[in-house]
DRENKOLPA-14739 format. One record per atom (N, C-alpha, C, O): z negated, x negated, y; residue in one letter. Coordinates in steps of 0.02 Angstrom, whole numbers, padded with zeros to 5 digits, always signed. Layout:
<rs>
ZXYa ...
</rs>
This chain:
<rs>
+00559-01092+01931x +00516-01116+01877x +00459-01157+01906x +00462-01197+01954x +00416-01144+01876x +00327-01166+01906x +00322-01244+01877x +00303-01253+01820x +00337-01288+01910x +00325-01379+01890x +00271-01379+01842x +00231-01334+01833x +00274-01437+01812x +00223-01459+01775x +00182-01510+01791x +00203-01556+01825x +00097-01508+01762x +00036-01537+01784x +00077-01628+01750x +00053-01682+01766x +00110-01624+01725x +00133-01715+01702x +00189-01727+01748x +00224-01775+01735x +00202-01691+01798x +00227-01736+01863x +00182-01767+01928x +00208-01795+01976x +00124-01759+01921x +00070-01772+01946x +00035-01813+01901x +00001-01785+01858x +00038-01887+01904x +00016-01933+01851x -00069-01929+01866x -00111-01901+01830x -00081-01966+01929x -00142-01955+01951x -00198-01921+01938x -00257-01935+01928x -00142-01835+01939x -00196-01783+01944x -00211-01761+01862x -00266-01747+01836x -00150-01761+01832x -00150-01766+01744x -00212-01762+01713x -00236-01715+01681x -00244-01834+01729x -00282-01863+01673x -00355-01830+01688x -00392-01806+01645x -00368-01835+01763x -00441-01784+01781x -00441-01711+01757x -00487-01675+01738x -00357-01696+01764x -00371-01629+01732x -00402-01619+01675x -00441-01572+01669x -00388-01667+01618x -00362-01683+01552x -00437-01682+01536x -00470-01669+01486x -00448-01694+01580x -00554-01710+01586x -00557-01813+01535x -00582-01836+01484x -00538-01824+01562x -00519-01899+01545x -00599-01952+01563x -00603-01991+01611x -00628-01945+01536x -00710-01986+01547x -00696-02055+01577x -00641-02076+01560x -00727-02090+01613x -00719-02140+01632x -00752-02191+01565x -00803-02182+01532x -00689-02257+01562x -00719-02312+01496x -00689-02285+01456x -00675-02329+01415x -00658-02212+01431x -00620-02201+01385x -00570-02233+01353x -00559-02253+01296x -00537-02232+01418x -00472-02315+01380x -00490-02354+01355x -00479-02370+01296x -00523-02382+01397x -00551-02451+01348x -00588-02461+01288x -00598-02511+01253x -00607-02397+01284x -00661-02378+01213x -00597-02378+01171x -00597-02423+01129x -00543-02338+01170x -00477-02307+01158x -00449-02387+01085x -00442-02399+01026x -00446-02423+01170x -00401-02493+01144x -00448-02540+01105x -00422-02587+01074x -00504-02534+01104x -00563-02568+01075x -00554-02558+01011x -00544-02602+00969x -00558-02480+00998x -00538-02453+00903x -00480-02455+00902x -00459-02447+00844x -00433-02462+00945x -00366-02481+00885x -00368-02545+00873x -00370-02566+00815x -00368-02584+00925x -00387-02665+00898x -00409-02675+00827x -00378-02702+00782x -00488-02639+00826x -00511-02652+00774x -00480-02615+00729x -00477-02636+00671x -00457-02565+00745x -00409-02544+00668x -00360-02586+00648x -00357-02591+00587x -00318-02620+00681x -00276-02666+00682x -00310-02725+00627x -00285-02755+00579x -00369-02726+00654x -00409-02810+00604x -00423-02780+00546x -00429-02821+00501x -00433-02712+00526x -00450-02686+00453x -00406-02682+00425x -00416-02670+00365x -00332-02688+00447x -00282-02644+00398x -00236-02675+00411x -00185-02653+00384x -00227-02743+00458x -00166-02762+00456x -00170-02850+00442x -00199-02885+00483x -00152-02868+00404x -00168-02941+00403x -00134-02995+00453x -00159-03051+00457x -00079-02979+00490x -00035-03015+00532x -00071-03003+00601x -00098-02947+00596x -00086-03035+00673x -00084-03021+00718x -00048-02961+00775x -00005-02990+00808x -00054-02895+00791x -00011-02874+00811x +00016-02906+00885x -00025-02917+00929x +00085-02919+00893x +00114-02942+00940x +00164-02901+00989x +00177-02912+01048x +00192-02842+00939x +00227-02779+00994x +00195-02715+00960x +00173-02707+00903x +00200-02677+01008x +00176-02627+00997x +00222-02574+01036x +00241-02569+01094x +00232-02537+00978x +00258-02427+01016x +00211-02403+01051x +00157-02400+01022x +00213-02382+01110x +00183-02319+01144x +00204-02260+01146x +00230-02237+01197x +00197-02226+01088x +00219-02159+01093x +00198-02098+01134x +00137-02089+01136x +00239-02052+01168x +00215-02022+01211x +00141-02082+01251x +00081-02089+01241x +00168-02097+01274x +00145-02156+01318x +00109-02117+01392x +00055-02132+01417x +00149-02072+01412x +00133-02067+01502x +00162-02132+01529x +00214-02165+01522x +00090-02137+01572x +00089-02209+01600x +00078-02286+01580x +00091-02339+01607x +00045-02266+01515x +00051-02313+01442x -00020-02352+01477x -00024-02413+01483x -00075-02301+01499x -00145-02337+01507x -00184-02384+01472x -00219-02427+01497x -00170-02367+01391x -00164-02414+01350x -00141-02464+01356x -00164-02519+01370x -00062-02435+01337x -00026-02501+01353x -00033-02570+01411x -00019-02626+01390x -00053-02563+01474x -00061-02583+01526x -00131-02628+01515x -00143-02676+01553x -00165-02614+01475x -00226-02674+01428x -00216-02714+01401x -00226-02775+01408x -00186-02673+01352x -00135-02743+01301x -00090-02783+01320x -00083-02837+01292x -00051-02761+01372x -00016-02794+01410x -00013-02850+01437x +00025-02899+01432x -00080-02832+01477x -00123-02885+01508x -00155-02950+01460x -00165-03007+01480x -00166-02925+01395x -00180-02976+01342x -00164-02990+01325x -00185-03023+01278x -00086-02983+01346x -00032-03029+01311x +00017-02998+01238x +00050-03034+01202x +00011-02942+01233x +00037-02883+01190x +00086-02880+01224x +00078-02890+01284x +00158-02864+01198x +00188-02848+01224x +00196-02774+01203x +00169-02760+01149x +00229-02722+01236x +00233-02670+01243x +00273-02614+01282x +00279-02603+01342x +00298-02583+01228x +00363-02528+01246x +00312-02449+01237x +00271-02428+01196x +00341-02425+01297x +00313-02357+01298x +00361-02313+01305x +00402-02326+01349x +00371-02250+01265x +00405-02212+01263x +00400-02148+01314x +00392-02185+01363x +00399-02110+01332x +00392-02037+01353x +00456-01998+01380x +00505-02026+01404x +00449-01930+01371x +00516-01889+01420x +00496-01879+01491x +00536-01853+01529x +00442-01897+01511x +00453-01873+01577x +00445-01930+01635x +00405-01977+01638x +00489-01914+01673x +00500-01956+01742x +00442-01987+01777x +00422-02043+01791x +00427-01935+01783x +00359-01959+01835x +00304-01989+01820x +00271-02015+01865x +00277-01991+01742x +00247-02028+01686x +00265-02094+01713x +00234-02130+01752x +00335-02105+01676x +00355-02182+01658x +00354-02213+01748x +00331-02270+01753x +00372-02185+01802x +00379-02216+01865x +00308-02236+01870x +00294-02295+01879x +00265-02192+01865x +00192-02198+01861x +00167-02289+01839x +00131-02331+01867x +00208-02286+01776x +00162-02330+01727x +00210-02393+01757x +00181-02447+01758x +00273-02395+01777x +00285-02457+01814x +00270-02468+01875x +00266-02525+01898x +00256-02404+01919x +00209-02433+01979x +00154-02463+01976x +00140-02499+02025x +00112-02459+01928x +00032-02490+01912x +00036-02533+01877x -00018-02556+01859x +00095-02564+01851x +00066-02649+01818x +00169-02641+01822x +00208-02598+01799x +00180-02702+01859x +00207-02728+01867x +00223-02792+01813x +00221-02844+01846x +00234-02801+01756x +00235-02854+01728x +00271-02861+01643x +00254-02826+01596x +00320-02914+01641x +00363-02941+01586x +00354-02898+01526x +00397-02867+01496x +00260-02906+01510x +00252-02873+01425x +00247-02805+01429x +00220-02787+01376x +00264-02734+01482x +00258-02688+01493x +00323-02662+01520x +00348-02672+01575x +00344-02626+01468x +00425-02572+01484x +00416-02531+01455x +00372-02525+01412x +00474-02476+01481x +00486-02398+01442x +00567-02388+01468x +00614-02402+01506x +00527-02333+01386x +00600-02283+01414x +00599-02217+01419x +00548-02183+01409x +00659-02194+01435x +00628-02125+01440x +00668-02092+01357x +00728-02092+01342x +00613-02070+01319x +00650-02015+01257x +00608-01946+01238x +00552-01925+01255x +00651-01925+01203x +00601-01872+01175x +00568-01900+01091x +00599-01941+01056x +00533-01884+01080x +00487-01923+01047x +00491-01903+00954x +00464-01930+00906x +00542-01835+00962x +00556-01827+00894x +00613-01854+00872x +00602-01876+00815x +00662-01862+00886x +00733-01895+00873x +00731-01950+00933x +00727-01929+00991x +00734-02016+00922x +00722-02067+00958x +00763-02145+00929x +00770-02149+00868x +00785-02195+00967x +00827-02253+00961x +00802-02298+00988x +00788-02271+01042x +00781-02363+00994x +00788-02396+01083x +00811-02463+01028x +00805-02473+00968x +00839-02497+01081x +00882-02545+01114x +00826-02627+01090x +00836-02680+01120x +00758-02619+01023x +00712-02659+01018x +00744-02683+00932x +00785-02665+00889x +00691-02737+00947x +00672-02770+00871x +00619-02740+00846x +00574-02720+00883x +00617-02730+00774x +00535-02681+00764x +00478-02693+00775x +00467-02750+00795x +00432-02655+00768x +00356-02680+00804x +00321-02694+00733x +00347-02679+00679x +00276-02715+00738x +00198-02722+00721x +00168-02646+00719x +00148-02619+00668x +00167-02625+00766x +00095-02580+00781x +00142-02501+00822x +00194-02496+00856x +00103-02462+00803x +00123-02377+00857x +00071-02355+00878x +00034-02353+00829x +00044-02337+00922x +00003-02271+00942x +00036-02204+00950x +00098-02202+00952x +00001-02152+00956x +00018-02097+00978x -00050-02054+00995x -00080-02016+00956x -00065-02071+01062x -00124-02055+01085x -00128-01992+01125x -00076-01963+01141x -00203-01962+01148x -00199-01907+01202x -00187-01820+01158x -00167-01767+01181x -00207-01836+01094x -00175-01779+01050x -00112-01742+01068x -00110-01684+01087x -00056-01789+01059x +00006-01740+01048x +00020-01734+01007x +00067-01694+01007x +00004-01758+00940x +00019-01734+00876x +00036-01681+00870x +00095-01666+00863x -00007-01644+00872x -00008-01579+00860x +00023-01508+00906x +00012-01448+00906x +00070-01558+00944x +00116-01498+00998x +00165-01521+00962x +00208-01478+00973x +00197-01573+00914x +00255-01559+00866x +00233-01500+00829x +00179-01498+00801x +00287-01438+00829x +00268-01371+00792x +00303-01376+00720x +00272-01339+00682x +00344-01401+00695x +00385-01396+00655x +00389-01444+00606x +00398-01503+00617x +00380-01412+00536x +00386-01480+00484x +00460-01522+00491x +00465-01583+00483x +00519-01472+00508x +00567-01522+00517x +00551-01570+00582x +00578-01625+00584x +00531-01561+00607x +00536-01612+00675x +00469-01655+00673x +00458-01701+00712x +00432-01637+00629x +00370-01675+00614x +00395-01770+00579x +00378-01827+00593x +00445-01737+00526x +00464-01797+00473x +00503-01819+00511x +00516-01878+00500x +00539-01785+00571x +00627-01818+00607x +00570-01882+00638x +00581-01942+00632x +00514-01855+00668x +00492-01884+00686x +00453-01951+00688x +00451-01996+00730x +00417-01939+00612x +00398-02014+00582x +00453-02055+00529x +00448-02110+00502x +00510-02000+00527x +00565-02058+00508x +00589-02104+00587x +00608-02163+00589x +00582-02060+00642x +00620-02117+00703x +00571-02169+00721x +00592-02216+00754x +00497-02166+00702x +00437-02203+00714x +00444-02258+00656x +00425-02316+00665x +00469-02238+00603x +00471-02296+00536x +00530-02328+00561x +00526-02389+00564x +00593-02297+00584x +00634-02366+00592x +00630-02384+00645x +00684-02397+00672x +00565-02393+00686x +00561-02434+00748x +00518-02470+00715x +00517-02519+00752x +00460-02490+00648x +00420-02514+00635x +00428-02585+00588x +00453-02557+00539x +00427-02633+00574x +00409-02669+00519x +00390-02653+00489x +00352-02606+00501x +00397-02677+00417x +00364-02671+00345x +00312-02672+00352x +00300-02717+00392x +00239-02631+00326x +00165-02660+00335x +00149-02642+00421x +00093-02655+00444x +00192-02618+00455x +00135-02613+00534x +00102-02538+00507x +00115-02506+00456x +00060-02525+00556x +00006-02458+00567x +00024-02435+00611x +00047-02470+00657x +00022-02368+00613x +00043-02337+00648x -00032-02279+00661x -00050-02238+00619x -00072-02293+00739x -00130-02268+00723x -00115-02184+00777x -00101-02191+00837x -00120-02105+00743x -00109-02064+00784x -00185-02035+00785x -00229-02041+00743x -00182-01996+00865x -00241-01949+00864x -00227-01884+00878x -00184-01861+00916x -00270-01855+00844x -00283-01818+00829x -00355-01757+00841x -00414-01770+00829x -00327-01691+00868x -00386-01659+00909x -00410-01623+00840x -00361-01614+00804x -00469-01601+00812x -00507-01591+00774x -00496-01518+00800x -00507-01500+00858x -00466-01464+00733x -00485-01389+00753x -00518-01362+00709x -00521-01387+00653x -00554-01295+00730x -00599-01271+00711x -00526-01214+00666x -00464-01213+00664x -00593-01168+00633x -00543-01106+00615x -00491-01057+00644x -00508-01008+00676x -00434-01071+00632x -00384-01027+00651x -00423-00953+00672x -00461-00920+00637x -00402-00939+00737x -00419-00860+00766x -00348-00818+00791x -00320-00822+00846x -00335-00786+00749x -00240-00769+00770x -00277-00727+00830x -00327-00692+00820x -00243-00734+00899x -00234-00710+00957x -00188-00670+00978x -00132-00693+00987x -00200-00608+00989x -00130-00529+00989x -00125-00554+01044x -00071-00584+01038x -00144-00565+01102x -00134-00551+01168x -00169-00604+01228x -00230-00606+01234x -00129-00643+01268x -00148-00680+01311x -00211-00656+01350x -00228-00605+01379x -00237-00724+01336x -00310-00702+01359x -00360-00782+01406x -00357-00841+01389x -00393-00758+01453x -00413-00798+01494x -00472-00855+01430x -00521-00834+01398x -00445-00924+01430x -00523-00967+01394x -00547-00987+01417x -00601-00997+01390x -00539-01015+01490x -00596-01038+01529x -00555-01072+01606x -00501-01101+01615x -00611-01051+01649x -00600-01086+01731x -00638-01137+01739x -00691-01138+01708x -00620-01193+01784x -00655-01235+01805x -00613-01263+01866x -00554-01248+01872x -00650-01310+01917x -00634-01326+01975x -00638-01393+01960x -00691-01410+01932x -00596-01437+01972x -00588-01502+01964x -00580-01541+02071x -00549-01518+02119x -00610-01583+02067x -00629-01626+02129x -00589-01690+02130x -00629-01737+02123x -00533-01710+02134x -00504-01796+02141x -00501-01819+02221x -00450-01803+02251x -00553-01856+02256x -00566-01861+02322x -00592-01791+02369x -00644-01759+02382x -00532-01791+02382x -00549-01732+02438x -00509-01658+02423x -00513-01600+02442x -00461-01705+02369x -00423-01663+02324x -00445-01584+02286x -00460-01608+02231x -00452-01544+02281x -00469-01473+02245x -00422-01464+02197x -00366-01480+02217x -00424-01443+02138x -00385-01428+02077x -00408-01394+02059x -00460-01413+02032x -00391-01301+02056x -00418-01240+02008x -00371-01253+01973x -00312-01270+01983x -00431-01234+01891x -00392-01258+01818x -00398-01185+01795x -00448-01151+01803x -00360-01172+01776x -00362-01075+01719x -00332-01106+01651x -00276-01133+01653x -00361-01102+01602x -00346-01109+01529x -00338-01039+01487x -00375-00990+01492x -00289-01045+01450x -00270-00968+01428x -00258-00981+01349x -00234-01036+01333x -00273-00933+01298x -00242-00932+01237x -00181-00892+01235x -00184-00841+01270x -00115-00904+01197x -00076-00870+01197x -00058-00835+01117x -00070-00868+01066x -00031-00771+01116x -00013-00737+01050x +00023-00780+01005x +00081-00797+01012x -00017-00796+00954x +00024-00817+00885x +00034-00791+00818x -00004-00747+00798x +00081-00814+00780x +00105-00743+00716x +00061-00767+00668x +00048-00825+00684x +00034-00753+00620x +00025-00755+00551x +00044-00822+00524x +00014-00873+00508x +00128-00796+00527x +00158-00849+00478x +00185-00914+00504x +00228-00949+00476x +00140-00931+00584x +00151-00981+00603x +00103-01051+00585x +00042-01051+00593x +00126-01087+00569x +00080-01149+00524x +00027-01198+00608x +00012-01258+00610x +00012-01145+00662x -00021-01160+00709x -00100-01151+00721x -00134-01110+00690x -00123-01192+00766x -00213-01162+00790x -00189-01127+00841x -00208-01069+00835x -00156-01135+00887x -00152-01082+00930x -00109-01094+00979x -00074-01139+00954x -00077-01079+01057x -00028-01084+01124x -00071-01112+01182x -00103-01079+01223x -00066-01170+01176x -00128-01185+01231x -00076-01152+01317x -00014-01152+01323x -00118-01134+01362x -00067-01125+01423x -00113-01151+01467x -00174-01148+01472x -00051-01191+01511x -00136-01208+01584x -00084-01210+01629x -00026-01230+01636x -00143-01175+01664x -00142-01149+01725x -00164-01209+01795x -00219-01237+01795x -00126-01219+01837x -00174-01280+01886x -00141-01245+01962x -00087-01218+01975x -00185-01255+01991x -00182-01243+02081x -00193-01287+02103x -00253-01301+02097x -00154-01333+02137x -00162-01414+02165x -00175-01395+02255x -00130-01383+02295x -00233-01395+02265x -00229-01393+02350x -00207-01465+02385x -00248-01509+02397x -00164-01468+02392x -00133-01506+02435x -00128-01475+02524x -00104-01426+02551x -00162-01527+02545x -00160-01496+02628x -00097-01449+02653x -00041-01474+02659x -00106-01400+02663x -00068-01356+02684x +00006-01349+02656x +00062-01344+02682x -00023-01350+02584x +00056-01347+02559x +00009-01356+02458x +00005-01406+02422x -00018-01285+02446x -00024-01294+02386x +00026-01290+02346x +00079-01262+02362x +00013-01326+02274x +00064-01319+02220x +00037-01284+02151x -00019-01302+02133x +00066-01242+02118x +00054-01220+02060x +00070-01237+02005x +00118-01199+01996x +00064-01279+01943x +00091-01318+01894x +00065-01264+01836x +00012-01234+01842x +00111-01255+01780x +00087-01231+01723x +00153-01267+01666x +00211-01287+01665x +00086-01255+01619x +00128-01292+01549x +00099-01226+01494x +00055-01187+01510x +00128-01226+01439x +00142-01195+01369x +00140-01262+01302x +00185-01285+01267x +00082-01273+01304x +00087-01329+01227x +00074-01271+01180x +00046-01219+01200x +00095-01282+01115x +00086-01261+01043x +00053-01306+01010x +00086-01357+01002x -00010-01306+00983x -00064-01336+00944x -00038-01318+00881x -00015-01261+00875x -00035-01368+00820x -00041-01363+00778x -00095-01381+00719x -00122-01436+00719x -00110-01330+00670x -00181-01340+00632x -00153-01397+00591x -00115-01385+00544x -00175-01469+00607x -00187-01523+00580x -00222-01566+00544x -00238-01617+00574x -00242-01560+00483x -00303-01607+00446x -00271-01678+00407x -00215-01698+00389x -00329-01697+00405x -00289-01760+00359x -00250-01762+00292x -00209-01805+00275x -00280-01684+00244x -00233-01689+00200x -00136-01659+00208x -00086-01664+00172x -00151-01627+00279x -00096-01620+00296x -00051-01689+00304x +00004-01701+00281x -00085-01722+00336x -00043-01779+00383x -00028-01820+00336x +00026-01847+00347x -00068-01845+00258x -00076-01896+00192x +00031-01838+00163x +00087-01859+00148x +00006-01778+00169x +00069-01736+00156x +00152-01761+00198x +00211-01760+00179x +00125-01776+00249x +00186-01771+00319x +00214-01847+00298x +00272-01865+00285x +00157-01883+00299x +00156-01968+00277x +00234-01975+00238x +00291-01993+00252x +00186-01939+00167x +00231-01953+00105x +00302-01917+00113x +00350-01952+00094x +00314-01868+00132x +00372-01800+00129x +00419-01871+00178x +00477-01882+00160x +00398-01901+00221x +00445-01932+00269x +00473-01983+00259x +00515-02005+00298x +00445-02033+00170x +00486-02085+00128x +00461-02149+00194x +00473-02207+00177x +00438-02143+00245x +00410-02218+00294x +00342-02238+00262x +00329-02287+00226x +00297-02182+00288x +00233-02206+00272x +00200-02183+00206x +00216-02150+00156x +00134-02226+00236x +00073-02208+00157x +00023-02172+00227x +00046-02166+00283x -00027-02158+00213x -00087-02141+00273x -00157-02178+00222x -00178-02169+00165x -00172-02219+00273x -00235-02260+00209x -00310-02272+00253x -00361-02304+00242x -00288-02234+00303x -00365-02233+00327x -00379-02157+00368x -00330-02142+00402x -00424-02117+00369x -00453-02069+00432x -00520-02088+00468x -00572-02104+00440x -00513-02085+00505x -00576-02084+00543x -00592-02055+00624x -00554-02062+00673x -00645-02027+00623x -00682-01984+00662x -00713-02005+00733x -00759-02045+00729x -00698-01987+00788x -00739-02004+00845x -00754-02084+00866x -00805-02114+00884x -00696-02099+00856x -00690-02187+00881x -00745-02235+00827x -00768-02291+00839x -00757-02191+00764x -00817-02222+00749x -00793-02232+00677x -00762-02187+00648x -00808-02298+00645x -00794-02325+00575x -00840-02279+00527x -00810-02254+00480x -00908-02265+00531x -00957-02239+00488x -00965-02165+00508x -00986-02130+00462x -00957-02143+00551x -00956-02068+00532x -00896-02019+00497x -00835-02021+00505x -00938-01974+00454x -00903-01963+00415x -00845-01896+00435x -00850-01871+00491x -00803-01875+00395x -00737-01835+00437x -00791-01760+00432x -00792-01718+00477x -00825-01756+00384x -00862-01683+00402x -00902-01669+00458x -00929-01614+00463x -00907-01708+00498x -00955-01728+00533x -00933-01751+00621x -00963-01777+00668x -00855-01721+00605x -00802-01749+00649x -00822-01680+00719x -00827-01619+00714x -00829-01723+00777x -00854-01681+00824x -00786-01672+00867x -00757-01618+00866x -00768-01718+00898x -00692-01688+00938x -00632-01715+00924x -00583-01696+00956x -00627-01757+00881x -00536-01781+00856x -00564-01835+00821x -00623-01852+00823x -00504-01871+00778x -00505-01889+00732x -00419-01947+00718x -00360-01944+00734x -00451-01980+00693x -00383-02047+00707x -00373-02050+00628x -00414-02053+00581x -00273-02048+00631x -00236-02064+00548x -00210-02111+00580x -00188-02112+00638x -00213-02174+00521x -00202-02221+00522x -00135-02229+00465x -00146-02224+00405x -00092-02237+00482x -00024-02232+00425x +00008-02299+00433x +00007-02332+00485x +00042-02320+00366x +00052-02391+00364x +00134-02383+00345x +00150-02334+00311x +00178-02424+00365x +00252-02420+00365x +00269-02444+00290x +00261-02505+00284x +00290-02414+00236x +00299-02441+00172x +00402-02476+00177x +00427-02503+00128x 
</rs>
């Protein structure tokens, strides 16, 4: 079996095409979502599907305390090798049926668009029911969300695009592929990627299989309610308070509140 590009923390995020200042732009609007919608100070916070909890590792630093979740190993080793410190832990779970060992939070993220690789309405609600009983009454729970265009059902795996990625001296060929989806699947499409890691004389080949799901806000105001935790009382578009959701160029943030 061909490893995956999220055992390579490092190389992950360049793949991911990750802009530099992004984080911090990232933690800037949840903050401020935090001051619009929550009247209490947030003091703990969920990192859902966390990784290395890059986020997290800000807030951290500001004195947030902060639990990051993820399933994979090399993620969470990641995110305790790079900040070493009291207000920053994890664990390792899977992120639809989930427990930990805390008092409830304040605040959730769920950043990096994984929303939308939960495929399943059952595992959608398992899901923001295990996120509501990690939450307090009244916290926010802010997810993102990748903005899709019109469903194109795809018969047959097909090449979407190459590119060559550079980290130092490092080489990374990227192959992106669409994969076949049915009709009566409630999806945008099978994302597949492809990566060639040149590592000095000893390349590696990583590929993953995500399932995108077609996600809008009146879906998610739907997922909210069906799951008896939340309300959803805000959307918004491109890190930005005033632009409007029609107008939404690459993802889009639900803001859901723990009833």
């Amino acid at each position: 079996m061909e490893p995956s590009i999220y055992e390579y923390p490092d190389i992950f995020r360049r793949v991911h095409m990750e802009r530099p200042g992004e984080i911090p732009a990232e933690v800037r609007f949840i903050k401020e979502i935090w001051q619009r919608h929550r009247r209490a100070p947030v003091k703990r916070m969920l990192d859902i599907a966390s990784g290395n909890s890059p986020h997290g590792q800000i807030l951290a630093r500001e004195g947030t305390t902060v639990v990051g979740i993820d399933r994979s190993p090399s993620m969470i080793a990641a995110g305790r090798r790079e900040l070493k410190h009291e207000n920053l832990r994890f664990y390792r779970r899977n992120i639809i049926h989930f427990s930990l060992p805390e008092r409830p939070f304040d605040a959730a993220i769920l950043m990096s668009e994984t929303f939308p690789a939960i495929k399943h309405n059952v595992d959608l609600i398992a899901h923001l029911r295990s996120v509501g009983r990690a939450l307090k009454r009244g916290a926010i729970y802010v997810i993102d969300v990748d903005r899709h265009d019109g469903i194109t059902l795809v018969k047959r795996r097909r090449l979407w695009r190459a590119r060559r990625v550079k980290i130092g001296a490092l080489r990374v060929d990227v192959r992106e592929f669409h994969r076949p989806i049915a009709w009566h699947d409630a999806m945008h499409s099978i994302y597949e990627l492809e990566c060639t890691i040149h590592f000095p004389n000893n390349p590696v080949r990583t590929r993953d299989l995500i399932p995108v799901r077609y996600t809008t806000p009146p879906t998610m105001d739907l997922l909210a309610r069906a799951s008896g935790c939340f309300t959803m009382i805000a959307a918004y578009a491109d890190l930005s308070f005033e632009r409007p959701l029609d107008e939404c160029i690459g993802r889009w943030f639900a803001v859901l509140r723990r009833i």
